[in-house]
C-alpha positions, 0 to 999 in steps of 0.5 A: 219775237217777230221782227218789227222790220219790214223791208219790201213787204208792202205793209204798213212800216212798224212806226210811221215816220212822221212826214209831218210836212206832207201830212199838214199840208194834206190836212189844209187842202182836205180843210179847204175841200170840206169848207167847200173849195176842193183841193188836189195834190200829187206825191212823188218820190223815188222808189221805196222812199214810202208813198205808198205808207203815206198814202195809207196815214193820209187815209187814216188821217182822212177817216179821222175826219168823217171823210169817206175815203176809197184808197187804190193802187192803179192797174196797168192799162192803156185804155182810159174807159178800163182805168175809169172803170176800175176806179168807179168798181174801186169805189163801189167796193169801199162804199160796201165795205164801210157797210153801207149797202142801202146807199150802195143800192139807192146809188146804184139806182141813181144811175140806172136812171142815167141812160148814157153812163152806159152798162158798166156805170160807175162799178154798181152793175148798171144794167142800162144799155148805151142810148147816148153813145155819141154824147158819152164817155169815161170823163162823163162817167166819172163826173156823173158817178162821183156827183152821185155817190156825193148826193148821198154820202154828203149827209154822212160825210165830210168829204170824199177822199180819192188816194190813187197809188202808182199813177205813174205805172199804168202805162209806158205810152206818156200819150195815152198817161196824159189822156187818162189823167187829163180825164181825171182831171177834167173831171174832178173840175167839173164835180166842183161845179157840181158841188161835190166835196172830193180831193184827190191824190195821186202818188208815183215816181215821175208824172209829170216831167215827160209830157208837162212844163212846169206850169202844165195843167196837170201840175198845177191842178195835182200840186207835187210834193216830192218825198225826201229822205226822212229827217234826222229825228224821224229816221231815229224814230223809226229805228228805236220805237219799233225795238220799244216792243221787242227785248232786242237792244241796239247799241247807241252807236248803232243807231247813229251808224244806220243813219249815216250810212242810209242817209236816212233813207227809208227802206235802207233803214228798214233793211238795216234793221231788219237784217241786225235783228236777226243777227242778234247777238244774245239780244244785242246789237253791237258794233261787232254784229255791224261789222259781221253783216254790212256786206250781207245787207249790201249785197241783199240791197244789190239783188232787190234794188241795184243789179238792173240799175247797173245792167242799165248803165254800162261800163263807162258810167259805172266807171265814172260812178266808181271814181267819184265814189272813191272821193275824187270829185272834180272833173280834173280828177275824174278824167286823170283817173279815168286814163287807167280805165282808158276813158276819153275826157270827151265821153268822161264829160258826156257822161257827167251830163248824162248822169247829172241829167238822171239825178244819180250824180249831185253838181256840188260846186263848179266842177265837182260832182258827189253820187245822190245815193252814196250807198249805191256809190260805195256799192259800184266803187266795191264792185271794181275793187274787187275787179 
């Protein structure tokens, strides 16, 4: 039978964990956009931490609703008239693959009406030529090309719902990042002077902390909630309901082993599993079958997730990173053993901050510290005993 897991695939994991914290609160803010207050809201959360199959039950959950929703995952570019563009094509495409092409043709008409919208209006293949230049822009496009795709879904629909993947990645230049999602911004305020019912989301690991205080305008217009690790329940779920489909058995303390030793973390537990299913022993999973492949998965983790992260930290971060993994956390401690590898207190003491300011180390008391992702620790503390 096919393995149910699927780390790193990009689908949709074999049971969605519940996040029923992150789902009840999209729920309110879509309750709130359809009773005619829009709401916006941001996801952030490291790397394979599952925003993208967040984004994907938000839709689901959206759908159920009556709400026409346009999911996307942001392209890479520093120009805010290419990034309006390939959301107002995004949203055509959705519109034609709900089957609704007589709305298509009546919006696409709509807008050819709109002469400084300009030939590219809003992904319906205007053929209007600019008259307006002076007066138009992507931030009117977008205000005018959402106003006038809610004129005519609001009779089908409760709402639109805009989902943007990967926000965060469409350009290194935080400059020309706050431009374009200022310009979105800018214009989902002025859709609710228009009257539109529209919420969007906006997912990504950092997108605000570069360029916004903590009471920026992009944080309070996209409120953030960061994903964490599953909860204990969901991460057991996660494992066991999945296996409910197939006839391969995990040993009871199989189950509690991955836990712990993911820290519930969601892509770890996919790759847990899946790597134990395929090592099977006569269907079972068993404390032997652990012990036999818990390097293996180490070292597949390394080479998907760790070795660029390694090449980025150097030496005398990785030195201190192993110490600290090996049990001896106060800073006392760090830079008695730090001697062996001949470090200075100085640049010991450095780079705690350093790291401590990257979120790779934890401040658990005065002076003692313990690594965020302990599975990483444990895979740099192997690295220098095997040194």
């Amino acid at each position: 039978m096919t393995n149910p897991f699927k780390p790193g695939s990009g689908l949709y994991p074999p049971y969605f964990a519940d996040r029923t914290r992150e789902i009840e609160i999209f729920q309110r803010k879509l309750d709130q956009t359809i009773d005619g207050t829009p709401m916006h809201m941001s996801i952030i959360g490291d790397w394979a931490m599952g925003k993208t199959s967040l984004m994907r039950r938000l839709r689901e959950v959206a759908e159920e609703q009556k709400c026409f929703v346009s999911e996307m995952i942001a392209s890479p570019t520093d120009s805010t008239e290419t990034f309006v563009n390939n959301l107002s094509d995004n949203l055509a495409d959705d519109l034609r693959r709900y089957g609704k092409d007589t709305t298509y043709k009546k919006i696409k008409v709509a807008l050819s009406k709109i002469d400084s919208v300009g030939v590219s209006a809003f992904g319906f293949g205007s053929s209007v030529q600019r008259t307006k230049q002076d007066h138009s822009s992507p931030q009117f496009a977008l205000r005018v090309g959402i106003r006038t795709m809610w004129e005519h879904l609001s009779k089908d629909y409760r709402a639109m719902v805009i989902l943007i993947d990967d926000f965060d990645l469409i350009c290194n230049d935080d400059d020309k990042l706050r431009e374009i999602m200022l310009t979105v911004r800018n214009a989902l305020m002025e859709s609710i002077k228009d009257g539109v019912k529209v919420i969007c989301v906006v997912s990504g690991t950092k997108l605000f902390e570069q360029f916004e205080s903590i009471h920026g305008p992009l944080i309070r217009f996209f409120e953030p909630f960061v994903l964490l690790n599953l909860t204990l329940p969901e991460a057991k779920k996660a494992i066991e309901i999945p296996l409910q489909e197939t006839d391969v058995k995990f040993s009871p303390n199989i189950v509690d082993n991955i836990v712990e030793v993911t820290q519930q973390h969601p892509y770890y537990i996919q790759e847990f599993c899946y790597v134990l299913y395929e090592n099977a022993v006569n269907k079972r999973v068993t404390s032997i079958v652990y012990e036999s492949t818990y390097n293996k998965i180490i070292h597949d983790l390394a080479r998907k997730l760790w070795h660029q992260r390694v090449s980025e930290l150097g030496d005398l971060s990785l030195n201190v990173i192993s110490i600290i993994s090996n049990g001896n956390s106060t800073v006392d401690d760090i830079i008695k053993i730090g001697k062996k590898y001949h470090l200075q207190s100085g640049n010991i003491r450095t780079v705690l901050t350093r790291l401590l300011g990257s979120g790779i180390i934890l401040r658990t008391g005065r002076g003692t510290y313990e690594i965020k992702d302990k599975l990483f620790g444990t895979y740099i503390a192997t690295l220098y005993q095997e040194d």
